[in-house]
GUMIKE-313334 format. One line per 5 residues: number of its first residue (from 1); their letters; for each residue z, y, x of N, C-alpha, C. Coordinates in steps of 0.05 Angstrom, whole numbers. Example, Ala and Ser with C-alpha at 12.3 -4.5 7.8 and 13.67 -1.06 7.14 Angstrom:
2
1 = as = 156,-114,264,156,-90,246,156,-66,264 | 142,-45,257,143,-21,273,157,1,258 .
//
This chain:
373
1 = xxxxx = 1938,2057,1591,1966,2053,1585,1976,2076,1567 | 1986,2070,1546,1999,2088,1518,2027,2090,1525 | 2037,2117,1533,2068,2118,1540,2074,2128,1513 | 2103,2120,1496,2104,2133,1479,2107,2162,1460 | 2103,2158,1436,2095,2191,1439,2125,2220,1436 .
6 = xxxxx = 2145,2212,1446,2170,2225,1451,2176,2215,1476 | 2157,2205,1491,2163,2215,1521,2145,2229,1533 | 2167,2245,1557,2142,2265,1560,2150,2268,1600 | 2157,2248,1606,2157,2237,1630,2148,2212,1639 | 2135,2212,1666,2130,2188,1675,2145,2161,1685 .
11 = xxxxx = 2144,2144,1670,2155,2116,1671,2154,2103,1692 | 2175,2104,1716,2174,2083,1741,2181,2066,1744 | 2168,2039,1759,2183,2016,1769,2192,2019,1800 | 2203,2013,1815,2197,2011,1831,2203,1986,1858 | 2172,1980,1863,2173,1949,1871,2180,1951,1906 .
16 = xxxxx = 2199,1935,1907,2215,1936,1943,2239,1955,1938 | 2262,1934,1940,2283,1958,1930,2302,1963,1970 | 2290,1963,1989,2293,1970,2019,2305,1997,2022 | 2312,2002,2045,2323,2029,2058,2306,2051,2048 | 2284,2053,2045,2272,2080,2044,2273,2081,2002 .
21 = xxxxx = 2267,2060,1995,2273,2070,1970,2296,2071,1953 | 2323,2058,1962,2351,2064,1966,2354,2094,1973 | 2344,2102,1991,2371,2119,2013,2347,2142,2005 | 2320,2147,1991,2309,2167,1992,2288,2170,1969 | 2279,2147,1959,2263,2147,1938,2278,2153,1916 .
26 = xxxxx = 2287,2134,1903,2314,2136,1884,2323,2156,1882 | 2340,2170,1898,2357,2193,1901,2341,2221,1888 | 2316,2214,1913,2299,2238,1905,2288,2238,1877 | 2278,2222,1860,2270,2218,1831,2288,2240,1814 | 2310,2249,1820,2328,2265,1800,2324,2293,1802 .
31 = xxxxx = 2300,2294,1824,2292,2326,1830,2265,2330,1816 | 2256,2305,1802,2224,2302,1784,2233,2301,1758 | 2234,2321,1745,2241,2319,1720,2224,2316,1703 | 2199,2310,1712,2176,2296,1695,2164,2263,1701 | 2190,2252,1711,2187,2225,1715,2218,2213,1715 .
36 = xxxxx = 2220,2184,1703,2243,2173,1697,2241,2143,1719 | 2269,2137,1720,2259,2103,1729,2266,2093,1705 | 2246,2072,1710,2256,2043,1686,2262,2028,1700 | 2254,2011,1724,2260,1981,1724,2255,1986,1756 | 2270,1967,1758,2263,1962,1792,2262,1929,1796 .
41 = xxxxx = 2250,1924,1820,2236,1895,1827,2245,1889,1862 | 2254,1862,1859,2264,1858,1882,2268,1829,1886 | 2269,1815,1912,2262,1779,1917,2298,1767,1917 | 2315,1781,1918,2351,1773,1916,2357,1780,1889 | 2361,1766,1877,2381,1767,1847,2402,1763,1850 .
46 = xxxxx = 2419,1758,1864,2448,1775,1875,2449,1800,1881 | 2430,1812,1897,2425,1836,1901,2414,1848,1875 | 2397,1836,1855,2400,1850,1834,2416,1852,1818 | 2437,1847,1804,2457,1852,1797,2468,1875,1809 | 2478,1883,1821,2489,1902,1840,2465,1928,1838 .
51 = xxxxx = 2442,1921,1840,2431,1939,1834,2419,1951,1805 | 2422,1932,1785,2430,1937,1755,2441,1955,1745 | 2479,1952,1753,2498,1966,1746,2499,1989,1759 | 2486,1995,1782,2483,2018,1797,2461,2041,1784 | 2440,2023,1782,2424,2050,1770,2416,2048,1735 .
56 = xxxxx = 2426,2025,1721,2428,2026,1697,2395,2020,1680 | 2385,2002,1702,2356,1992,1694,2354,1965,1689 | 2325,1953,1680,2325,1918,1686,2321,1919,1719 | 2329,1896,1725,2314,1889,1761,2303,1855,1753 | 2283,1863,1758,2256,1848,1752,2256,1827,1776 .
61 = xxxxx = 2245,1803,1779,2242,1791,1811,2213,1796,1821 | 2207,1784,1840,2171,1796,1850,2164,1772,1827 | 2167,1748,1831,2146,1725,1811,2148,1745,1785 | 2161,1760,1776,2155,1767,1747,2142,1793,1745 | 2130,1804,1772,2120,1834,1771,2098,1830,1737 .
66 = xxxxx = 2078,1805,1749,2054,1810,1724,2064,1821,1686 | 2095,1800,1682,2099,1800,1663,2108,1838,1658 | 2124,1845,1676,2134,1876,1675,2106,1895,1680 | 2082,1883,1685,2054,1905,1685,2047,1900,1658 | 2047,1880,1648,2039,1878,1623,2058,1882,1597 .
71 = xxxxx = 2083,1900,1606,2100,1896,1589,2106,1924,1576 | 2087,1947,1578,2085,1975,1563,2106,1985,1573 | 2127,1974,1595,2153,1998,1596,2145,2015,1622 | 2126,2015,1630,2126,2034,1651,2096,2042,1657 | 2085,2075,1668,2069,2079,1670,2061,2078,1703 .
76 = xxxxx = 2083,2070,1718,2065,2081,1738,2087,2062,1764 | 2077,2059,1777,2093,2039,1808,2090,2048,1828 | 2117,2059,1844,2119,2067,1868,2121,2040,1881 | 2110,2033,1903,2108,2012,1916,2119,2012,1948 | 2138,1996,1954,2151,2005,1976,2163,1973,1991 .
81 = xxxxx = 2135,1969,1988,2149,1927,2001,2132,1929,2033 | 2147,1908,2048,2139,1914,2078,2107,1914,2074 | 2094,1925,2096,2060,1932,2095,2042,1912,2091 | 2055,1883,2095,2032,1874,2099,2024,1852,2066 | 2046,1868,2048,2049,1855,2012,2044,1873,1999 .
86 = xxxxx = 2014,1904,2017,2019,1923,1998,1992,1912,1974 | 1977,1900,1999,1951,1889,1979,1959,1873,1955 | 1980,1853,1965,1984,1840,1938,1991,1854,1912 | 2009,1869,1915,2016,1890,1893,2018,1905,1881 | 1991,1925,1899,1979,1944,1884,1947,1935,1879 .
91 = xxxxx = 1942,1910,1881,1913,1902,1876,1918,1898,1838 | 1942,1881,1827,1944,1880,1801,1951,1903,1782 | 1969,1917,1798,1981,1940,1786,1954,1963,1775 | 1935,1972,1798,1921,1978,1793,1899,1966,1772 | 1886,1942,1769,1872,1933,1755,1880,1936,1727 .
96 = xxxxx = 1900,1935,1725,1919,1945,1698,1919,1968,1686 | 1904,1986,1702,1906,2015,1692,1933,2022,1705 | 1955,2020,1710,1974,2031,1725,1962,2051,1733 | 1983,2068,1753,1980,2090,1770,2013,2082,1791 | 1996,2090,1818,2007,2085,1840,2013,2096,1851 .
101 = xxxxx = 2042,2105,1869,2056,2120,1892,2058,2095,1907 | 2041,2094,1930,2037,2068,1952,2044,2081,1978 | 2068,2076,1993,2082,2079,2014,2066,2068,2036 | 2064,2091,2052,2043,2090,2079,2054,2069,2099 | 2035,2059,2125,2010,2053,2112,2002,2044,2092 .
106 = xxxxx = 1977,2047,2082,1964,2041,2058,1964,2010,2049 | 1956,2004,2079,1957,1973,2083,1955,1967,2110 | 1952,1938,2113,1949,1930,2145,1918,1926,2159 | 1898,1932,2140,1862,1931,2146,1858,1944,2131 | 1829,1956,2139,1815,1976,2124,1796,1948,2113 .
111 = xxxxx = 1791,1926,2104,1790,1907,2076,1813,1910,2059 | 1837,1913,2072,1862,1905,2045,1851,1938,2026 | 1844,1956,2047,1850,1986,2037,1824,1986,2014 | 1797,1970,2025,1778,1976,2000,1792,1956,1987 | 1802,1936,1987,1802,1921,1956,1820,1939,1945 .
116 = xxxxx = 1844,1954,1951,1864,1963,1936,1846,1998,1924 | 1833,2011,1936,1812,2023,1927,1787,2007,1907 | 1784,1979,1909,1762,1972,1892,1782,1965,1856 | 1801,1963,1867,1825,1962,1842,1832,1983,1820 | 1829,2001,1838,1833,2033,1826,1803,2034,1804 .
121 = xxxxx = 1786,2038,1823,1762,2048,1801,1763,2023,1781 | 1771,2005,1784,1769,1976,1760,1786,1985,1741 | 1816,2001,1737,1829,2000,1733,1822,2027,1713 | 1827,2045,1737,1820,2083,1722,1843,2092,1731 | 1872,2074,1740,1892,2097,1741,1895,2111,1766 .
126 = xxxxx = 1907,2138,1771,1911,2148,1796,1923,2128,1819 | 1921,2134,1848,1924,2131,1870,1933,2147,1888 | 1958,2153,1894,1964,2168,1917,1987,2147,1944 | 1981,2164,1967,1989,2146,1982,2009,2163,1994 | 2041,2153,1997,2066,2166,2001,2070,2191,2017 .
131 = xxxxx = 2046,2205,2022,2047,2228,2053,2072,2245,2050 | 2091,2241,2041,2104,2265,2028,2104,2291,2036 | 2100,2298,2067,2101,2321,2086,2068,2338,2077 | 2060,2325,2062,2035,2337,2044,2043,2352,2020 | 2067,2359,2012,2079,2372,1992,2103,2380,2004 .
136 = xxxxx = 2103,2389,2034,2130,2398,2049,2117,2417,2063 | 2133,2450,2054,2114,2472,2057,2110,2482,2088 | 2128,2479,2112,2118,2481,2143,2096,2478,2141 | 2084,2449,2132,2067,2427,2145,2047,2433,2128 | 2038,2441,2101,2014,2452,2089,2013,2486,2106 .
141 = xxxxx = 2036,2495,2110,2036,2527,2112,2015,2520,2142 | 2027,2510,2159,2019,2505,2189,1985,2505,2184 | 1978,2473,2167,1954,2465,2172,1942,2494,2155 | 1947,2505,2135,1935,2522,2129,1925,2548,2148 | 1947,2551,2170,1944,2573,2192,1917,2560,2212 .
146 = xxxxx = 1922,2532,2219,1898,2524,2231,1869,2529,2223 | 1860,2536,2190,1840,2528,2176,1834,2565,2178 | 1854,2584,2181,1850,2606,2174,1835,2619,2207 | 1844,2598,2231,1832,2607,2260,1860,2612,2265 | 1878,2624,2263,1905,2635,2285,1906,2628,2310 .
151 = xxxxx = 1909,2609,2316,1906,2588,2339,1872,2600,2361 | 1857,2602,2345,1830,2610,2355,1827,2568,2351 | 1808,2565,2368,1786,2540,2371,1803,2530,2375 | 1817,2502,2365,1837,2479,2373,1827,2459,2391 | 1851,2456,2405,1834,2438,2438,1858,2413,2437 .
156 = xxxxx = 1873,2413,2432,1892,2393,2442,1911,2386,2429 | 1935,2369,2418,1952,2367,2407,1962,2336,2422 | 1993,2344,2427,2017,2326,2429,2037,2311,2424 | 2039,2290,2422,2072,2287,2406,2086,2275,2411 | 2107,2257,2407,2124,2244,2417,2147,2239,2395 .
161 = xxxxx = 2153,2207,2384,2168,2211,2367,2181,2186,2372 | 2204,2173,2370,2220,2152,2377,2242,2157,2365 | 2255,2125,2358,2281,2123,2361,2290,2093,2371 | 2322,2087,2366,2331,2065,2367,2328,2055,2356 | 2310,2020,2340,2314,2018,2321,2324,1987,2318 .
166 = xxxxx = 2339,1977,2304,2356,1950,2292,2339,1933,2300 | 2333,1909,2324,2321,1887,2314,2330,1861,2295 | 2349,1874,2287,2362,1851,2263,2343,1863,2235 | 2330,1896,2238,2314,1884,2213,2295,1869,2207 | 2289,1873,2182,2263,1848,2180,2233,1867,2207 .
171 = xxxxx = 2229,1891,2201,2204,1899,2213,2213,1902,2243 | 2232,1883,2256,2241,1879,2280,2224,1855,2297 | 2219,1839,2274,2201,1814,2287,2187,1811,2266 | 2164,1829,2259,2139,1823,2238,2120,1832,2247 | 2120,1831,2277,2092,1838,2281,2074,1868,2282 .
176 = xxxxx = 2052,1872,2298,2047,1898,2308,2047,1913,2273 | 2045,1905,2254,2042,1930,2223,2065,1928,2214 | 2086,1912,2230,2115,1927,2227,2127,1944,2239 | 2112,1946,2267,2117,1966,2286,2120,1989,2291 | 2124,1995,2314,2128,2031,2312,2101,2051,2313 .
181 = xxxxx = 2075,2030,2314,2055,2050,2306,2044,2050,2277 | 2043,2036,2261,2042,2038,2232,2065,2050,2216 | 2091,2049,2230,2106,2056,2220,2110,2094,2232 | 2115,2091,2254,2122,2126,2262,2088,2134,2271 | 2075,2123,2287,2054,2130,2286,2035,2143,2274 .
186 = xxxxx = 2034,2135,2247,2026,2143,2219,2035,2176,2220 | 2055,2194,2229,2064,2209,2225,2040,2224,2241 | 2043,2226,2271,2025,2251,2286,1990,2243,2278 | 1991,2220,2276,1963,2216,2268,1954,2229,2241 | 1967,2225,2223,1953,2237,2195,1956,2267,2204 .
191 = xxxxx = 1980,2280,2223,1989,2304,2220,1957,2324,2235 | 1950,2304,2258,1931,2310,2280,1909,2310,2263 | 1897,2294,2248,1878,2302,2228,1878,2314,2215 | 1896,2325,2200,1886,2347,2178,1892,2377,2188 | 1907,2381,2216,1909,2400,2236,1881,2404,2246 .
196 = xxxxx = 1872,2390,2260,1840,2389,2274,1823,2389,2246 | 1823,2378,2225,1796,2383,2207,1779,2361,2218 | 1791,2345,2224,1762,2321,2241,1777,2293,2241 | 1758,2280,2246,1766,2246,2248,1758,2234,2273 | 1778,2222,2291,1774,2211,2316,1752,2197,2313 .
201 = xxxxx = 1734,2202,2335,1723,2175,2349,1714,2157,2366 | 1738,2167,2390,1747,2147,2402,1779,2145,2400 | 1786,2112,2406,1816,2110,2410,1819,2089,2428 | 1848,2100,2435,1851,2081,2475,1889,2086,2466 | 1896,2055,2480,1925,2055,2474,1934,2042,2490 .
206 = xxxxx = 1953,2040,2496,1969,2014,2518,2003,2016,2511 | 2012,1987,2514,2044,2001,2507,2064,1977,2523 | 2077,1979,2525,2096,1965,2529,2125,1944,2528 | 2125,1932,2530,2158,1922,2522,2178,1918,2547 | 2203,1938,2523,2227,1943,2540,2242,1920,2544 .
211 = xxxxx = 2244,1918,2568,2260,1889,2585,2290,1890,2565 | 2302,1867,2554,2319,1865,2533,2329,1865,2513 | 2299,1885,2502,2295,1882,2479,2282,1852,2458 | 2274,1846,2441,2274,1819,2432,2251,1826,2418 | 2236,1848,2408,2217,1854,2387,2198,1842,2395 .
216 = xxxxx = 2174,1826,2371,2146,1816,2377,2125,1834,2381 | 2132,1853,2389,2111,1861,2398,2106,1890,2418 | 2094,1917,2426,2100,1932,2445,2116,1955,2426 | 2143,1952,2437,2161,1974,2429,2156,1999,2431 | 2139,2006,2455,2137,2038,2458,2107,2039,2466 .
221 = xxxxx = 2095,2051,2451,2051,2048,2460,2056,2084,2456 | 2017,2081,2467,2013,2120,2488,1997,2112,2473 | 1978,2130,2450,1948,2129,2439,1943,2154,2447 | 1914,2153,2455,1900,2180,2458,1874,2175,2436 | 1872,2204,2424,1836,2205,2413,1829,2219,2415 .
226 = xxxxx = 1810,2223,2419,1782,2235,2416,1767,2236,2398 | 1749,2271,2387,1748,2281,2372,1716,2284,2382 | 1693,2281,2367,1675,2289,2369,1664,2322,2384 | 1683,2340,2366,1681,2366,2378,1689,2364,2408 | 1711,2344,2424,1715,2346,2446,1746,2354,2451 .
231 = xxxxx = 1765,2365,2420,1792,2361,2427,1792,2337,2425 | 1823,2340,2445,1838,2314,2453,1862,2309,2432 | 1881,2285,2428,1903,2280,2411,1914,2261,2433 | 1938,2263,2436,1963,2248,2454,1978,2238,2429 | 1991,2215,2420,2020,2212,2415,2037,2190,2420 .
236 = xxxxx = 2051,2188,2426,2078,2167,2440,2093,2161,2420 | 2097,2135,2412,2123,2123,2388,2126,2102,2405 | 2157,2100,2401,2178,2083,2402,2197,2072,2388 | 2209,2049,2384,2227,2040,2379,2251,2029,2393 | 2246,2036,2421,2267,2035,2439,2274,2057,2443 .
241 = xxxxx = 2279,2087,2439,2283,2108,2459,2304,2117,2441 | 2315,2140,2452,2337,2151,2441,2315,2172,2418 | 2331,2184,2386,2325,2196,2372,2306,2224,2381 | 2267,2225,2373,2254,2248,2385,2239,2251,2367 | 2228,2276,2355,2207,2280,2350,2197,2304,2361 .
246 = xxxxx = 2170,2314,2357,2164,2338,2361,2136,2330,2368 | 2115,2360,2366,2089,2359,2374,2083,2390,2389 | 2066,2388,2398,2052,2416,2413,2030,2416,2406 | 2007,2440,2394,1985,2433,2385,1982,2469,2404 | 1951,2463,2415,1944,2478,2434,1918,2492,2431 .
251 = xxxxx = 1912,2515,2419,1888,2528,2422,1886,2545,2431 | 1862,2558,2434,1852,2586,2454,1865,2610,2452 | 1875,2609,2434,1889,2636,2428,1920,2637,2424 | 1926,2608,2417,1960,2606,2413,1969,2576,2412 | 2001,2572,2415,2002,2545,2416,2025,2548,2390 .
256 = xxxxx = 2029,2526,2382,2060,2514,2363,2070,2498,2377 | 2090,2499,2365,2107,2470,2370,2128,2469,2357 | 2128,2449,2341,2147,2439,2318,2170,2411,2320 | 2186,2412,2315,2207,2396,2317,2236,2411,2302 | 2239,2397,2284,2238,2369,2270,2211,2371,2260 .
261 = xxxxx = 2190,2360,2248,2165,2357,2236,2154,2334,2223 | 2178,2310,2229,2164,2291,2215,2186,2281,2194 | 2211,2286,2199,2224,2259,2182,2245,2286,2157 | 2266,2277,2144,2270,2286,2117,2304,2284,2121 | 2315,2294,2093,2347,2294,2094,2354,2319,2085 .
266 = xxxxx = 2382,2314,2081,2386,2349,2067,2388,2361,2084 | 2394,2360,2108,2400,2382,2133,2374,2392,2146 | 2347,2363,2140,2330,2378,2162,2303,2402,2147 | 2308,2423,2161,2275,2436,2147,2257,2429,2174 | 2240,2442,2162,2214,2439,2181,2214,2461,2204 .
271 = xxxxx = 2216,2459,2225,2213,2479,2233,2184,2490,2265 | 2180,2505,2269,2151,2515,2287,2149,2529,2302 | 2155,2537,2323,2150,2557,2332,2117,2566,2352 | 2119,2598,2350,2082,2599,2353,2082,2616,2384 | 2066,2617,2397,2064,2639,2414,2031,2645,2409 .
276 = xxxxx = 2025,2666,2407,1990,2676,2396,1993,2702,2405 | 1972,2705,2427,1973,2732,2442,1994,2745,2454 | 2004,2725,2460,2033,2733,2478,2059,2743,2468 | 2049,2737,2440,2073,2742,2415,2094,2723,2406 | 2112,2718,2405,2123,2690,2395,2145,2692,2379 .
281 = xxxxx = 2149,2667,2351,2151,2682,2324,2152,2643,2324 | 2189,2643,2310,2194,2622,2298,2200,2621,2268 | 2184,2598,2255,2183,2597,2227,2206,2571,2223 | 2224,2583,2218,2239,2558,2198,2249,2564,2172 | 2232,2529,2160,2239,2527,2138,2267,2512,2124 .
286 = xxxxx = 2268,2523,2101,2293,2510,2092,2286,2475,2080 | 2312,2466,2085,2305,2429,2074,2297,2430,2042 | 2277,2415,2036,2272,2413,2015,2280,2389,2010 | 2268,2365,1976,2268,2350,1971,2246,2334,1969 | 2246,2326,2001,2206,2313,2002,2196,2286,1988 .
291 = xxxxx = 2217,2274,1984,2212,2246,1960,2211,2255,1928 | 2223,2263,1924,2225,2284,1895,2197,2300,1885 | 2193,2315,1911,2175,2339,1914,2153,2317,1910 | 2142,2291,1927,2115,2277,1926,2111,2268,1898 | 2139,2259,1881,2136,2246,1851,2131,2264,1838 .
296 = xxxxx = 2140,2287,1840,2136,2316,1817,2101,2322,1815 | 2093,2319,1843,2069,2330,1841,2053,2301,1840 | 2053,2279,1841,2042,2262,1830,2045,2255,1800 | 2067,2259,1789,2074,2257,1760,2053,2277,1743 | 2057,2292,1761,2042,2323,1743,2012,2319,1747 .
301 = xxxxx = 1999,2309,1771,1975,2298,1766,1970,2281,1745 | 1995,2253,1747,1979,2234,1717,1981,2258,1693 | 1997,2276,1687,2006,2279,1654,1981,2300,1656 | 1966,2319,1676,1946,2333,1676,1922,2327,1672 | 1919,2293,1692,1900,2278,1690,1880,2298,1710 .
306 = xxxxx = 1896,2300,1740,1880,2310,1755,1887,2294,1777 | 1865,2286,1801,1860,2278,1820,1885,2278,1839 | 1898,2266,1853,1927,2271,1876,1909,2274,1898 | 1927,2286,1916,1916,2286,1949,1947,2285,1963 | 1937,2265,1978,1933,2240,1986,1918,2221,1975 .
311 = xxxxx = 1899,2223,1972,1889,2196,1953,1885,2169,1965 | 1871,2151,1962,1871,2125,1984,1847,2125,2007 | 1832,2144,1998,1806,2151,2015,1826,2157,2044 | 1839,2174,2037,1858,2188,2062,1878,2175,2076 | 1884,2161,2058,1904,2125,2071,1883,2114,2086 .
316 = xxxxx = 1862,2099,2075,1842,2091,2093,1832,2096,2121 | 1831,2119,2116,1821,2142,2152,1844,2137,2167 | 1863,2135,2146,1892,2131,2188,1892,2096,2192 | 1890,2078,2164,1885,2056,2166,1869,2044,2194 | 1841,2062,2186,1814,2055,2206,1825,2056,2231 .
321 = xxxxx = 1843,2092,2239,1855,2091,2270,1874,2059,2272 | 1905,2061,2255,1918,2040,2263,1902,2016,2271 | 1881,2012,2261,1871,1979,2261,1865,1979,2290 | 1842,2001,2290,1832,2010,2319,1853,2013,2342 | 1873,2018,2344,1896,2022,2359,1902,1992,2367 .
326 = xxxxx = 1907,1975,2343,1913,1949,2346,1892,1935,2375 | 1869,1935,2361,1848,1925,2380,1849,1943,2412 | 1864,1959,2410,1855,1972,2440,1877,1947,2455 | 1904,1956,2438,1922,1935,2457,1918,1904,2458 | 1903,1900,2445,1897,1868,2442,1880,1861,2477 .
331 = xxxxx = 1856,1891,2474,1844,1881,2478,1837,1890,2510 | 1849,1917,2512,1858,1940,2537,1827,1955,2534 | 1815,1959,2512,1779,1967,2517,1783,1996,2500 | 1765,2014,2501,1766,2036,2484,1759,2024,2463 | 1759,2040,2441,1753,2031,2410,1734,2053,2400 .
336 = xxxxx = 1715,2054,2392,1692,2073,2382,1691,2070,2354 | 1699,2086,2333,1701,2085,2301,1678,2105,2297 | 1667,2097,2271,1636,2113,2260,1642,2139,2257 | 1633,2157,2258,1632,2180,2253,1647,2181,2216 | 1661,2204,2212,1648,2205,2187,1662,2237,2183 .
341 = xxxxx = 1650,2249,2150,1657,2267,2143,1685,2276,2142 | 1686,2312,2150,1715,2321,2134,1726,2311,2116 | 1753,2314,2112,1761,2308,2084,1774,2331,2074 | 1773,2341,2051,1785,2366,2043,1813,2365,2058 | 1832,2355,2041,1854,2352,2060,1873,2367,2032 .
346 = xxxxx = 1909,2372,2052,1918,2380,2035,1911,2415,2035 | 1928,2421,2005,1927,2451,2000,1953,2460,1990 | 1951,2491,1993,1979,2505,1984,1987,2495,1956 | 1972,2488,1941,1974,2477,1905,2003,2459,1913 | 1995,2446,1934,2007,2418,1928,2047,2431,1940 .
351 = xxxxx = 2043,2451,1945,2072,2454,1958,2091,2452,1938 | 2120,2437,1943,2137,2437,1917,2159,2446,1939 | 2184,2453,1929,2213,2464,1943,2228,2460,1924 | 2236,2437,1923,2265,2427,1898,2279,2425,1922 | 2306,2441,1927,2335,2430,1939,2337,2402,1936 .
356 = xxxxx = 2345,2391,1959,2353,2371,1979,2370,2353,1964 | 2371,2332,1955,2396,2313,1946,2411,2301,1972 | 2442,2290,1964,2451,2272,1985,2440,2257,1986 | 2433,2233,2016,2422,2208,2011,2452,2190,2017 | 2451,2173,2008,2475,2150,2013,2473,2142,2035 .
361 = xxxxx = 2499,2132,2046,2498,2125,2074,2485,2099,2078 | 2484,2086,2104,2483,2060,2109,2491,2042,2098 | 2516,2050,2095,2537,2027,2089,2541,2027,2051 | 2527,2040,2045,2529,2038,2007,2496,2025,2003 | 2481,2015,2018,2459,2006,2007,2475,1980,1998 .
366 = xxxxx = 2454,1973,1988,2458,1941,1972,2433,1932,1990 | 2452,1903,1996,2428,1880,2011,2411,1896,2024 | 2419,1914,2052,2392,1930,2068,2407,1923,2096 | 2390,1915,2112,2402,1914,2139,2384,1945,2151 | 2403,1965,2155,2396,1994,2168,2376,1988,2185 .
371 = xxx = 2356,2012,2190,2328,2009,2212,2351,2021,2239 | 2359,2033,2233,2378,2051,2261,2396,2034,2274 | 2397,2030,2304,2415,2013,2318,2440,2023,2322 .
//
């Protein structure tokens, strides 16, 4: 793909115009000053209109994505449609040579994940998968302290993350990869891996549904894994509980525990606190701009023409757990996944700190029914 030669930013579409790319994608783009939007794509053309005059682009429908891949105005597609249309849309985009910002999960099977990986190498263009908290400095600073020993030998890690959430939205009745473990899940799990340096293999889950609630499927599930070396991983998501996050990560020599740690906004930083040798020492960080911060440093990969991390290899690995998780509750049995190698993981390179934009409220999206009850 030939961007022209007086531009010297990257060209976005971006396909699924929903809550998270409303209220955080969008917004955040004005903190990447080496990437522009062009066009955005969406299934309401009432709703596009409204979203035209708002951000001053074309809005494309989904039947016409092919014609807008083949149409030279954009280099690259953030993709942000519910999980289980990620295959459809980053399987062409990629074959096109595109380059992709693909909103976690990767997909709903580790098949959708190789074909959308077998797309990429057909293609040549980059692949990164939305981690943003992979360019949010706590959470590289943290895993970096783990890699350095602080902690001494890591044995254990905790978490617990919930909220209320809307069953009037659409990922209210779509099924377990609309749920609260592909969706919040995704959070301690990627976090628990690149903390530990290892890849589960075993996983055991059970969950439940809250009497009154209406969702298809278990609102609040317990996963535990198991780590070859013999640490353990706990974490708890919900979509029934009142607003929680936080984790405890536990080694021989010291523990953390962080909260806020997973989610974004101008008010929240990251924050940790440590006890190590009977010392104890809280790190808080200031709010950055973690949607902004993931495009800057993916932008700067395409115009460098260097590798992203997150790549899809790394979407894949939490893929393998979610799927695995699925089958435990299906099936109430442990789940045993292959062994496989480290993955580098993230690094300090990747840290960005652009100041925080407002996000718009609830009530100024266009055509979004809010995830929050």
């Amino acid at each position: 793909m030939v961007r022209p030669a007086n531009e010297t930013r990257i060209r976005y579409a971006v396909i699924g115009c929903g809550q998270i790319s409303q209220q955080a994608f969008l917004p955040g783009l004005e903190r990447a000053d080496n990437s522009v939007l062009k066009a955005l794509v969406t299934g309401n053309m009432e709703k596009a209109e409204a979203l035209e005059a708002r951000y001053g682009v074309r809005v494309w429908h989904y039947d016409d994505v092919p014609a807008l891949i083949a149409s030279g105005e954009i280099d690259a597609v953030y993709l942000a449609t519910p999980n289980a249309l990620h295959r459809h849309y980053a399987v062409p985009v990629l074959e096109s040579g595109l380059h992709l910002l693909l909103e976690k999960p990767m997909a709903t099977s580790v098949e959708d994940c190789e074909a959308i990986l077998a797309a990429q190498r057909k293609g040549g263009g980059k692949l990164m998968i939305a981690y943003r908290l992979h360019c949010e400095p706590a959470t590289v600073e943290l895993v970096s302290r783990c890699r350095k020993g602080d902690f001494g030998a890591l044995l254990a890690f905790n978490s617990t993350f919930g909220q209320d959430f809307a069953e009037e939205n659409h990922r209210g009745h779509s099924g377990y990869w609309s749920g609260p473990v592909p969706d919040m899940g995704t959070y301690p799990l990627n976090a628990v891996r690149n903390l530990f340096g290892e890849e589960p293999v075993q996983v055991h889950a059970v969950g439940t549904r809250t009497p009154g609630r209406g969702f298809n499927f278990d609102d609040t599930v317990s996963v535990t894994l198991h780590f070859a070396s013999g640490k353990l991983a706990h974490f708890m998501v919900s979509y029934a509980s009142a607003p929680v996050e936080g984790f405890t990560l536990v080694g021989h020599k010291g523990t953390a525990q962080a909260g806020p740690c997973f989610m974004f906004g101008p008010s929240i930083g990251i924050t940790y606190a440590t006890k190590i040798d009977g010392k104890d020492d809280v790190r808080r960080h200031e709010p950055v701009e973690q949607f902004g911060g993931e495009t800057f440093y993916f932008s700067d990969c395409i115009l460098n023409d260097r590798d992203p991390e997150p790549n899809g290899k790394e979407g894949l690995r939490d893929v393998r757990v979610l799927a695995a998780v699925e089958e435990a509750l299906r099936s109430g049995q442990t789940q045993v996944l292959a062994p496989m190698e480290p993955f580098p993981g993230m690094s300090d390179r990747q840290i960005m700190r652009f100041p925080p934009v407002d996000e718009p409220k609830d009530s100024d999206l266009i055509g979004v029914t809010p995830q929050s009850a």
